[in-house]
C-alpha positions in Angstrom: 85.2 181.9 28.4 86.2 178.9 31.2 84.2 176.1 31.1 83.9 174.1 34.3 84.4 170.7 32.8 84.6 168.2 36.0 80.9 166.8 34.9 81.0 167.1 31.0 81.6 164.0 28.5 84.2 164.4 26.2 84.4 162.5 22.9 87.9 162.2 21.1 88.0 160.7 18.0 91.6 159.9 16.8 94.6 158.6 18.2 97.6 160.1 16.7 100.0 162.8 17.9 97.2 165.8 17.4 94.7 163.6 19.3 97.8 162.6 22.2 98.0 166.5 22.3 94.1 167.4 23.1 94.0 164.4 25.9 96.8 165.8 27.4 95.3 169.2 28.1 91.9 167.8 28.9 93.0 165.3 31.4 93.8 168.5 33.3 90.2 169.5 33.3 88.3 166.3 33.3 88.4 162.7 33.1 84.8 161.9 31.5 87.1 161.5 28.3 86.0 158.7 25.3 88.1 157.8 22.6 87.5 156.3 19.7 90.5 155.3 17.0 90.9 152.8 15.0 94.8 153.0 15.4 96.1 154.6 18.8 99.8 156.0 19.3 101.7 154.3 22.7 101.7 158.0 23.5 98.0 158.3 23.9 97.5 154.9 25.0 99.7 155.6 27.8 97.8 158.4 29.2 94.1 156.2 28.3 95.4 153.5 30.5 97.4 155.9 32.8 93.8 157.4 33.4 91.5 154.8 32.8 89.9 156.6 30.1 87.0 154.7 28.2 88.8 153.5 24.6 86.8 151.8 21.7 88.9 150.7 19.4 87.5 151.6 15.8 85.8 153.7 13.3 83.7 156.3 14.4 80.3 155.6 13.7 77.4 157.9 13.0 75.3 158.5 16.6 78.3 157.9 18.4 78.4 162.0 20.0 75.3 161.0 21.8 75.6 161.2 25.0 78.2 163.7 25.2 79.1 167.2 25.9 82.2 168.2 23.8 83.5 166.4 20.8 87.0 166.9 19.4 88.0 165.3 16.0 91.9 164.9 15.7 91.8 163.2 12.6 93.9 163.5 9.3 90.2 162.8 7.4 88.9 166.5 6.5 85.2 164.7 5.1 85.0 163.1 8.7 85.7 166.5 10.5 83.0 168.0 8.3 80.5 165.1 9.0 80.9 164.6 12.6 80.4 168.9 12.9 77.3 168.7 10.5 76.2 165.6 12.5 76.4 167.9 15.7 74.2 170.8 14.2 71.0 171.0 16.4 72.5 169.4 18.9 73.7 170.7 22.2 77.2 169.0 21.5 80.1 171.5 21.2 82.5 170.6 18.8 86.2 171.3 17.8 87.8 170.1 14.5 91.4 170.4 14.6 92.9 172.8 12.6 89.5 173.1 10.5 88.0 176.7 11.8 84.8 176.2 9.4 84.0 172.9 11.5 84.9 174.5 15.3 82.3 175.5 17.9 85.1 176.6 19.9 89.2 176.7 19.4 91.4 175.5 22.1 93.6 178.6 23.5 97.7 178.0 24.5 97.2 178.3 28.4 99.3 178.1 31.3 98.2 176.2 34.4 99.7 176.1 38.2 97.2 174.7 40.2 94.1 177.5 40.6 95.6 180.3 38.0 94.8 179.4 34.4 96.0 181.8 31.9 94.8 181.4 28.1 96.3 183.2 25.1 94.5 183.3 21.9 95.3 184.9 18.6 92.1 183.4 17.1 93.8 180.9 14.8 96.1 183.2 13.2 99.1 182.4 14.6 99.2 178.9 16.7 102.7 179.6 16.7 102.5 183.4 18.1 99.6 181.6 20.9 102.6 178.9 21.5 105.6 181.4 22.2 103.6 184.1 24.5 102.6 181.0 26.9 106.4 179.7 26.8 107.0 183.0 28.0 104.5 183.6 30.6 105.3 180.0 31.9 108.8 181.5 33.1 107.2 184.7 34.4 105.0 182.9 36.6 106.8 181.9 39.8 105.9 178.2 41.6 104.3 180.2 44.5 101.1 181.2 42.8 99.0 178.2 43.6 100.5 178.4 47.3 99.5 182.4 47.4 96.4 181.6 45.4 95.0 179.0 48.6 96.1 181.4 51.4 93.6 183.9 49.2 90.7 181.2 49.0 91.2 180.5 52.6 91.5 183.7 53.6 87.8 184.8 51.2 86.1 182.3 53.7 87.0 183.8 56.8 87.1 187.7 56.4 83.9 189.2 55.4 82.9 191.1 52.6 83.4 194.5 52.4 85.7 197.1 50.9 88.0 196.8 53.9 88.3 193.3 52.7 89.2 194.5 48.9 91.3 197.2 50.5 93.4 194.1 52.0 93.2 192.1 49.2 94.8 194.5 46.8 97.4 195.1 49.4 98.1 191.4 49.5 98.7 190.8 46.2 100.3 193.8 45.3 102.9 192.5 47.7 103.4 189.5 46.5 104.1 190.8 42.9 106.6 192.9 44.7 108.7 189.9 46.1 107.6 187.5 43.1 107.9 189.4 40.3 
């Protein structure tokens, strides 16, 4: 499933390298991003202040996922992963413990991104590293044109009407372009 997140309220809580890891894959999706740590790597501090996201500086507290959409915990404290998720229950707040399946609304897929393509690979948890690899390689498969090609498509959607002609074309159109770019 994608999730358009422009308009939903993320909660992090943690600061550390795991936590500097999620922010910098959800900055690419939206910047209604909270964090709360009591200690914060420069690494993730850099992209709060970088991207004026909303920081509070200490424990989390319970009641603090009100308000909010998606709450990932990035913490090295299992009993708060487990609290914050049972917290959660009855609730429309998704949730995603890191590296904790039994506490996870949702897992986070490996995903490639250029500009309007978004690929996701997902081995359901069983190998993070196998998810990690596959993207690596599709990364280098995927030539720099795409999100050029990919907004001559859009543009062109607007302006031709719908049809089978139009999916006729289409198909040509693309099939073309993995000719020359692939």
């Amino acid at each position: 499933m994608f999730l358009d997140m422009n308009e939903l309220k993320v909660l992090v809580v943690g600061g550390g390298v795991i936590a500097t890891e999620k922010l910098e894959k959800l900055i690419e999706f939206t910047k209604e991003i909270t964090v709360i740590a009591l200690r914060v790597d420069e690494e993730a501090q850099a992209i709060i202040d970088q991207h004026a996201l909303v920081l509070h500086q200490r424990a989390y507290e319970v009641g603090d996922i009100k308000g909010f959409d998606i709450v990932i915990v990035a913490t090295d404290t299992q009993v708060l992963h487990k609290e914050i998720y049972e917290e959660s229950r009855g609730s429309r707040v998704l949730v995603n413990s890191v590296d904790n399946r039994a506490y996870c609304d949702f897992i986070f897929p490996s995903y490639v991104k250029k500009e309007d393509l978004t690929i996701a690979f997902s081995t359901g948890g069983a190998s993070p590293a196998f998810a990690k690899q596959i993207r690596q390689y599709f990364e280098n498969v995927i030539p720099d044109s795409v999100g050029e090609f990919l907004q001559n498509m859009k543009n062109l959607r607007r302006t031709i009407p719908k049809g089978k002609e139009r999916m006729e074309y289409f198909d040509s159109l693309v099939r073309e372009y993995f000719k020359k770019s692939f």
